[in-house]
N, C-alpha and C positions, 0 to 999 in steps of 0.2 A: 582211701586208696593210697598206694604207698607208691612212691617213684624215686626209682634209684638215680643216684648222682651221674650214674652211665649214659639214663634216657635223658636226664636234665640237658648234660651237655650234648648228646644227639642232637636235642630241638634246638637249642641254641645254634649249633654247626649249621642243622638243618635252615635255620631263620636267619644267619649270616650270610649261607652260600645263596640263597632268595635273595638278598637283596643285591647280590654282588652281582649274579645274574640279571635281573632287572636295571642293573644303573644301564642303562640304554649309552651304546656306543656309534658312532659312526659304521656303518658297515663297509671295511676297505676291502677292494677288490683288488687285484694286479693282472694289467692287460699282460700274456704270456711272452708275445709278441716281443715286444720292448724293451726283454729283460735281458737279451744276448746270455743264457744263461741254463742250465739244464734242467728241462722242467722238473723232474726230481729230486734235485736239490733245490730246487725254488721252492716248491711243497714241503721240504720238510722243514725248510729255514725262515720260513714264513707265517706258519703256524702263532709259534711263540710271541713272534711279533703284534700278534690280535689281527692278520688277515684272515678273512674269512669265506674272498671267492678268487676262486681265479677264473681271466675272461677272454673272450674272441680266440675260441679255440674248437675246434673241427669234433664231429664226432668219433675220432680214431682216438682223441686226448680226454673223452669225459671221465671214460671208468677210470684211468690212474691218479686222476684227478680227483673224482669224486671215494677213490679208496682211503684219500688220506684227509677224509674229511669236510672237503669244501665245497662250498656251492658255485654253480656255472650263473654267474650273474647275466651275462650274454654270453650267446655262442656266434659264434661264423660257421662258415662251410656253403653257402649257397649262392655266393655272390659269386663277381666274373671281378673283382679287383676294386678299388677305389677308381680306377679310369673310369672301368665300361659297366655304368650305370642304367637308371632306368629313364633317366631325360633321353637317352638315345632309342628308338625304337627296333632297329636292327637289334637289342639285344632282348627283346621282350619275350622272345620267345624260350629263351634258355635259363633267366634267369627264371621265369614261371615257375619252369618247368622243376627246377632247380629246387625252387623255395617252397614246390608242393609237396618234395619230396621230405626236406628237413622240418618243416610245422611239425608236423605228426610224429615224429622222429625225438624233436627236440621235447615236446608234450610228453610225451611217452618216460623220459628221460630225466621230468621235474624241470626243463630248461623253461624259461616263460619267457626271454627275449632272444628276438635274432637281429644280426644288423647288419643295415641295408645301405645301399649309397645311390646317391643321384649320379654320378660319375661325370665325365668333361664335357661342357656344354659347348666345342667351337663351329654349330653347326646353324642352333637356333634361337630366334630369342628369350630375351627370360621367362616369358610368358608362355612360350610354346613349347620348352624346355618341363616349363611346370606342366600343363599338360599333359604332355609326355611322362610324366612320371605319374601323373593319374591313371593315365590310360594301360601303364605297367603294371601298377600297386593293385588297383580294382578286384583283377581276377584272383588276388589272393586275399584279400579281407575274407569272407569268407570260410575261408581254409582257416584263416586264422582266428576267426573267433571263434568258430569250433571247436578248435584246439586250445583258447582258451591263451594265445601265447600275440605277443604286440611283435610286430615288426618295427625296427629304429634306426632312423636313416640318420649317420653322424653328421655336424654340422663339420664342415672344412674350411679354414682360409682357402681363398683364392690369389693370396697375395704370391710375387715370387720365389723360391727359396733363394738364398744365397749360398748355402752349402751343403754337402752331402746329408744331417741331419735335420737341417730344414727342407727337405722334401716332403718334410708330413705336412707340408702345405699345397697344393695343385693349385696352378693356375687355369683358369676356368673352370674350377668346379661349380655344380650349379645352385649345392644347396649349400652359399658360404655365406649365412644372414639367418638369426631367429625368423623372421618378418616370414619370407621365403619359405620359409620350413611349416609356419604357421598355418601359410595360405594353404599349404600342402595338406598339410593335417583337418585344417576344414572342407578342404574339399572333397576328401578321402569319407570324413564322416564320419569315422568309426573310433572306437577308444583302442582298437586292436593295434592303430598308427599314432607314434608319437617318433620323438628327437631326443638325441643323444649330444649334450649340449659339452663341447670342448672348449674350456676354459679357454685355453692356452690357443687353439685355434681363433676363437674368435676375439680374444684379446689382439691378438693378430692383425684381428680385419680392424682395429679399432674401437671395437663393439663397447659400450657401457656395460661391462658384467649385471651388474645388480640391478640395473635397469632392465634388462633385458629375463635376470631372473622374475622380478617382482611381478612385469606386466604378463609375462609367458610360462612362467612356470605350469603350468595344467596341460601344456603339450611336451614336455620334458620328462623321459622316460628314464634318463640315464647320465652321470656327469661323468664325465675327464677332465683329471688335473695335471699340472705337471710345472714344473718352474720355467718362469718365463724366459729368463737369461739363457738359451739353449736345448732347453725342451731338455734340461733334467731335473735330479731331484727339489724337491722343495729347500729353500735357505730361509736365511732369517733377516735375508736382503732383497724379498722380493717386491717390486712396484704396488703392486694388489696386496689389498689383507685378505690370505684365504678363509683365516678364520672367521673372519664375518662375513663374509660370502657362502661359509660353510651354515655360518646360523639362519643367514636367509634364506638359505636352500631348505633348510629344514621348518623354518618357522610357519613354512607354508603345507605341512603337514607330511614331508617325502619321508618314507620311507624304505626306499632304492638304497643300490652300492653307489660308492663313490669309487669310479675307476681312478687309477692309479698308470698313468700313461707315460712315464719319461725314459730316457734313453740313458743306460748306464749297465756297465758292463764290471765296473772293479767296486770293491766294500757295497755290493750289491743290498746284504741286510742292514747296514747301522743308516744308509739311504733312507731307505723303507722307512728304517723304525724314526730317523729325523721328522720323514714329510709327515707319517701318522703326528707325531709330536705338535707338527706346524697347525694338524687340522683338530687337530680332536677337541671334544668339549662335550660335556653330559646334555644329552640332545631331547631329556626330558625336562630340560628348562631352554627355552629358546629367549629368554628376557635379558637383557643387557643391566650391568650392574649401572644404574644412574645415580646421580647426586642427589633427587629430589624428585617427586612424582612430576613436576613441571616440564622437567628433562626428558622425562618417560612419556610424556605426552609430546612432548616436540619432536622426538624418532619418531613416534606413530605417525603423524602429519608426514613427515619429509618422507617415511619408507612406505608408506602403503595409503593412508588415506589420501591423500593430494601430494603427491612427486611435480616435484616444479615443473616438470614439460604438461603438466595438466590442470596448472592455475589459469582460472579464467577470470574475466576484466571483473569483479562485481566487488559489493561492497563485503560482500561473505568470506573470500577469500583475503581482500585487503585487512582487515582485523587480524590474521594470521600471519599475513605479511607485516602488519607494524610488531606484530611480537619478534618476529627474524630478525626485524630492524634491533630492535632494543638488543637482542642477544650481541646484536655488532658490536652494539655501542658499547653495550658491559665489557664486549673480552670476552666471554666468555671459550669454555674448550672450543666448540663447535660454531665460532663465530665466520670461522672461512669457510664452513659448510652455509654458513646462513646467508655470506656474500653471494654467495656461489647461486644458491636460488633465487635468490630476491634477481640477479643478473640473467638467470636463465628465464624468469616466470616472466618480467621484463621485454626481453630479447622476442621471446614469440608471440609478446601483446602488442609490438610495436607498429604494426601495419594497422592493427583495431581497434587501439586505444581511443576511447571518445571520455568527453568529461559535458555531457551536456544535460545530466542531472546530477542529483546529490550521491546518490549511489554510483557511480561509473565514477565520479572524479573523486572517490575513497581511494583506487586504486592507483590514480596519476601518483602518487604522492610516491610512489615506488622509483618512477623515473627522476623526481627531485632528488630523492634519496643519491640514487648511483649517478648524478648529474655531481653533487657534492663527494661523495666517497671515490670518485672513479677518475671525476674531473674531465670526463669523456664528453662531447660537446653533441653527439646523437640526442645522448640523454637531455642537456639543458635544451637545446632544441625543442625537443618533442614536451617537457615539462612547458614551457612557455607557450607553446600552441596550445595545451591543452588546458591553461588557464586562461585565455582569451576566448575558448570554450565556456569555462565558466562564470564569464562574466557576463554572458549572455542566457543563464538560467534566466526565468522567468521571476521577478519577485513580490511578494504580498504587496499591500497596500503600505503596512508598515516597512516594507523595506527588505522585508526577510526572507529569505534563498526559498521559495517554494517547493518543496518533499518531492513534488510530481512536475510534469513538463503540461498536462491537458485540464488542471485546474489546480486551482490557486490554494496550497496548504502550508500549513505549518507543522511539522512533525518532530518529535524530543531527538530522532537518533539523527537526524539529518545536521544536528550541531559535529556529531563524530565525526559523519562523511567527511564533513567541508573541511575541518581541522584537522586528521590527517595532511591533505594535502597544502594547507594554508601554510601551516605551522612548519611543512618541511619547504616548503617554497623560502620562507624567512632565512632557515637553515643554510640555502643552498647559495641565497642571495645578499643575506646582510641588513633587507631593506625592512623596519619596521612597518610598512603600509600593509603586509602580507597580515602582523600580527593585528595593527588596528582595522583589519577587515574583518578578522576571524573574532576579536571584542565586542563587535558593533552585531556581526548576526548574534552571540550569544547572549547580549544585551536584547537586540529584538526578538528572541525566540522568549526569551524570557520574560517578557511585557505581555503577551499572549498567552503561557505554557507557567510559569512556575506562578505557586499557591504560595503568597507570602506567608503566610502562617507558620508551613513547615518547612520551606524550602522547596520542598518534592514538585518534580512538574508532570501537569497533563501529558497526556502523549501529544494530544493534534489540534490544531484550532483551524477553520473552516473560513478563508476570506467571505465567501459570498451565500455562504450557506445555501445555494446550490445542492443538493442530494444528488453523488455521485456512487450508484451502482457497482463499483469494483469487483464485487464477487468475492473481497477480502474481509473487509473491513463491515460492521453491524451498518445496516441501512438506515441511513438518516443520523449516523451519530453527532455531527456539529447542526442538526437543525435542533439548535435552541436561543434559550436569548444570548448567550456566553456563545457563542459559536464554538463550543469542544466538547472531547466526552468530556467525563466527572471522575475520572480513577488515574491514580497514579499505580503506573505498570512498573515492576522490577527493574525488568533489561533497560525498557525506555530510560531509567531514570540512569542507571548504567551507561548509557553512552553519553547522557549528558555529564554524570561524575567522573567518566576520562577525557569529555570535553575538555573540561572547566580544568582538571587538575594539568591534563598535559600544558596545556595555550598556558599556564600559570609557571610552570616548570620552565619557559623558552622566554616568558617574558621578561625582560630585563625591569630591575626592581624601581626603575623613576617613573616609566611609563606610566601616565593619571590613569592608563583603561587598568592598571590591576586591581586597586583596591574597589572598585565595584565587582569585579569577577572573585575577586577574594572574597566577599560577603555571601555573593551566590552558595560559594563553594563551602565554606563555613557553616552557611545556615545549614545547606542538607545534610552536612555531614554530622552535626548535629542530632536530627531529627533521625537518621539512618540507625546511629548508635545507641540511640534509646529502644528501638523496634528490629533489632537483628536479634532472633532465637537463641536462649541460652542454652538450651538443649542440645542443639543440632550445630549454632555456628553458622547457619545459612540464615537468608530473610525469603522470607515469602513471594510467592508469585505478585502479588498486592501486600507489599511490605507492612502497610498499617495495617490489616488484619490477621494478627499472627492467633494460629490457631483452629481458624473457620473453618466452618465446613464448607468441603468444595477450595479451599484452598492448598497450597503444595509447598514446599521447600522449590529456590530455583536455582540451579548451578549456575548459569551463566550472568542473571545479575548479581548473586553472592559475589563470585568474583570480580566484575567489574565494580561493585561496593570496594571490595577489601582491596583490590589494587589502584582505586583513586588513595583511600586510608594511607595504603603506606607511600604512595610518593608524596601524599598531602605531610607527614610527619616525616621524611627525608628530605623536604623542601623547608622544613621549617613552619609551614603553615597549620596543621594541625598540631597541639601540644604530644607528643608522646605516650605522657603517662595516663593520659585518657583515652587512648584510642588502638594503643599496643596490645591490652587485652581483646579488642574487637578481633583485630588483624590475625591473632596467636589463633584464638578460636574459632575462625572461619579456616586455617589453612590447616589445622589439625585436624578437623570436623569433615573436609573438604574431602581431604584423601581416604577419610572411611567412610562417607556415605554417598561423595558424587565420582567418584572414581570406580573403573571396574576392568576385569583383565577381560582382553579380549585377543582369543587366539594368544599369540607370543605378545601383544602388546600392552597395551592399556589406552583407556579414554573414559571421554565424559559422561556422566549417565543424569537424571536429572534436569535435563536441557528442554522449554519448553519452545516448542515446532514454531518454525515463522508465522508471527503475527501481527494484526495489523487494528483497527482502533475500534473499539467498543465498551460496552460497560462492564457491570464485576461480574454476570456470568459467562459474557463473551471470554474472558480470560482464564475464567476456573476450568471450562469445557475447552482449554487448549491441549493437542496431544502435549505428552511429554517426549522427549525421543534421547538418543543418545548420540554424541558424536556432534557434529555441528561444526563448520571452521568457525565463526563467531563466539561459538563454546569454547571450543580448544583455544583457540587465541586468548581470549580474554583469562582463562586457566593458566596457561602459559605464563602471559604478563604479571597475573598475579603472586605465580609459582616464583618466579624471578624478582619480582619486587620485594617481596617478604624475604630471601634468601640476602638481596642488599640491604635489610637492615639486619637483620641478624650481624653483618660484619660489621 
């Protein structure tokens, strides 16, 4: 069959304008309002610009509106003003009536949003304010899900205006806080209510933008932007990055307009076509260009898996706090982001901070940290209480910092816990007794835990052989004559190889405890290198049986392997040319089989669920799961370690 050069370039045409169609754009709307400007020549001068709705305009303005193409992103017409809201009940009655009129109206119409206001609260409390607006909202859910159309009550500063243009802020408004708006929307129950969330206003009240995107976004039906300095157009001076704000508005799956709210009256279009400029970005990639999949995993942590206002005291999250630390240390870009959390996650652990096992005083080590970087005397404080804390763990017969507080163990990752914070203790203070403390457990864990043969240690050894019940751990695992199980565990052996490499990195080279820690470190690393997959790049859930069945590849001790590797050869202690091909092929290997995109982000995949001590099937039958702060951290570290030798 024969096709002329006519149809050829048809399809072509055809297959370019698809694509050009689908590059996915922000969809800008312009509130009419704001624009001091004739809505018909706003229509027609706005077009060309890529807007696409124009908004909060009555039903006398749809048809001239919708003649020239655009969509009514939101409408008004049923409200009694931004005053006289629904927290007032004197007005319940009109605006009902009001709002039952335009649902149906606006349905009818293709409008699908209307927007509502809480209006000035100087009567009641904020509680009974909120109420009040239930008590309003109620008899129109209903109407409105029928209709198939959300009602959107905008949020408002409450702060004072100062001038004629900052009036678009009301003092006492009631609904001037995500939080408040929140409560509203669950109270209400229905998806037919949501919020119309004003940048610009609530930067105002002070508000954390992106905070407030990340944890609330699911009751946000609607944005406004507008430049801060004035409540006009967008500059390329503004405080806030919109355009990252813009990505995480989207990264969480919106597919809304983005109002377009500012005050301007002269060179009304090249405004426009500026602030489109400031925001735009092709919204079917919501991923951030990073340096390195490590970098891409450490947005993930800080934007959405764990936001420093929701780090808790454990030893899961401290693993991801020492990676933050390290970014400090290097310089890196995002190192005054990493100050910024480690001081925030800090800040609201300070009243619950306890260090009266191994795990809880992983995380003291945060307050040494910003005790030394801050010089702030809260922090040395509370570090100093909370190692007199830990002088009162309970310890083995041999001497060794006990795993648990209600019987007497010895555990491989329990060396990690305590060196974190030992090791930042020395940092913060100068005094080598901090490092010959942290020597002497890893000496006594070692006397119990590591198989001179290969280096590799047990996980647990059992002072009294006692059988102790947990519900975690294989029943009866230390009754025998060795008092421990018989398997050396991946991770286990993983937190002992950032033990031994960190404490070795801080210790000053005269100190007599190194060169025993040095042998440690050595030998395993040794025995690691002969038994990591040349395949894959990763070592095994049970590193010496590579292969097995019932055995797995494990992200989380691959990388605490390959991130002792390269500080061990950036310290000097490991040769290089023996151990730079291990490191190369774990971080290659790493980002194509343990990495995976999730949503706008990415993280760990690969990661085997918390476990506790048993033999080789106890650990084959472990879930595997994804994500993990003790994953992502140790990814992290190792992402970053391997990046400083490359330079």
């Amino acid at each position: 069959m024969k096709i002329s050069i006519r149809r050829i370039l048809l399809i072509v045409v055809l297959i370019l304008s698809c694509g050009i169609m689908q590059a996915a754009k922000i969809k800008h709307s312009l509130s009419q309002w704001s624009f001091r400007f004739p809505l018909q020549e706003l229509c027609k001068g706005a077009k060309p610009l890529g807007v696409v709705s124009i908004e909060l305009v009555g039903p006398e303005k749809w048809d001239l509106i919708k003649s020239y193409g655009y969509d009514i992103a939101i409408a008004d017409g049923a409200d009694l003003g931004v005053e006289r809201g629904f927290c007032n009940p004197d007005f319940h009655e009109e605006l009902i009536r009001r709002y039952k009129e335009l649902i149906p109206l606006a349905a009818k119409n293709g409008i699908r949003k209307i927007i509502c206001y809480s209006g000035l609260n100087t009567t009641f409390s904020s509680k009974e304010a909120l109420e009040n607006c239930v008590r309003g909202l109620q008899p129109l859910m209903r109407t409105a899900e029928k209709n198939n159309v959300v009602l959107v009550m905008e949020l408002f500063s409450s702060n004072e205006g100062k001038e004629e243009y900052f009036k678009h802020s009301y003092p006492h408004y009631a609904c001037d806080n995500v939080k408040w708006g929140v409560d509203l929307c669950k109270k209400l129950n229905s998806k037919n209510f949501r919020l119309l969330y004003d940048i610009w206003q609530m930067y105002d009240m002070k508000a954390d933008v992106l905070s407030d995107i990340r944890n609330y976004h699911d009751y946000i039906a609607h944005y406004h932007i507008a430049g801060i300095e004035g409540r006009k157009a967008l500059s390329d001076n503004e405080p806030i990055d919109f355009k990252e704000i813009m990505r995480t508005i989207y990264s969480y799956g919106y597919d809304g307009y983005i109002g377009h709210e500012y005050l301007i009256e002269k060179e009304v279009f090249p405004h426009i076509q500026k602030s489109i400029e400031i925001l735009e970005f092709d919204t079917r990639s919501t991923s951030r260009i990073f340096n390195n999949w490590g970098d891409a995993l450490n947005f993930y942590v800080m934007d959405n898996y764990m936001p420093a206002e929701k780090y808790k005291w454990n030893w899961r999250e401290a693993t991801y706090l020492r990676a933050l630390a390290d970014r400090y240390e290097l310089g890196l870009e995002d190192k005054d982001q990493a100050l910024a959390y480690i001081k925030t996650a800090m800040d609201k652990s300070m009243d619950i901070a306890f260090g009266t096992n191994p795990n809880a005083i992983a995380s003291a080590f945060g307050m040494a940290f910003l005790a030394r970087v801050t010089n702030e005397d809260s922090y040395k404080q509370k570090a100093n209480e909370l190692y007199q804390q830990y002088l009162k763990i309970p310890r083995t017969s041999n001497g060794g910092v006990s795993h648990r507080e209600n019987t007497l163990e010895l555990w491989d990752d329990t060396v990690y816990m305590i060196s974190l914070f030992l090791n930042e203790m020395y940092l913060m203070t100068g005094d080598k007794a901090y490092l010959k403390e942290m020597a002497s457990q890893l000496l006594l864990h070692a006397e119990k835990l590591q198989d001179p043969k290969t280096g590799l240690w047990y996980h647990g050894w059992d002072n009294d052989r006692i059988v102790n019940d947990d519900k975690c751990c294989m029943f009866g695992w230390g009754d025998n004559e060795q008092q421990r199980n018989n398997e050396f565990w991946s991770r286990g052996n993983g937190w002992v190889a950032m033990a031994l490499v960190n404490t070795l990195h801080y210790m000053p080279r005269d100190m007599a405890e190194r060169k025993p820690l040095e042998r440690l470190f050595i030998k395993m690393m040794d025995t690691l290198k002969e038994c990591q997959d040349r395949e894959t790049g990763h070592w095994y859930q049970l590193p010496l049986y590579l292969g097995e069945k019932g055995n797995f590849i494990e992200s989380s001790g691959t990388a605490m392997f390959a991130y002792a590797m390269c500080r061990g050869i950036e310290d000097g202690i490991l040769q290089a040319k023996n151990f730079i091909p291990a490191v190369t092929s774990a971080y290659k290997n790493f980002e194509k089989l343990s990495i995976k995109d999730k949503a706008a982000y990415r993280t760990v995949t690969n990661v085997c669920a918390g476990t506790c001590i048993g033999d080789k099937m106890y650990y084959y039958k472990r879930n595997v799961v994804d994500d993990t702060h003790y994953a992502l951290g140790a990814a992290i570290m190792f992402a970053q370690s391997y990046q400083c030798l490359l330079k």
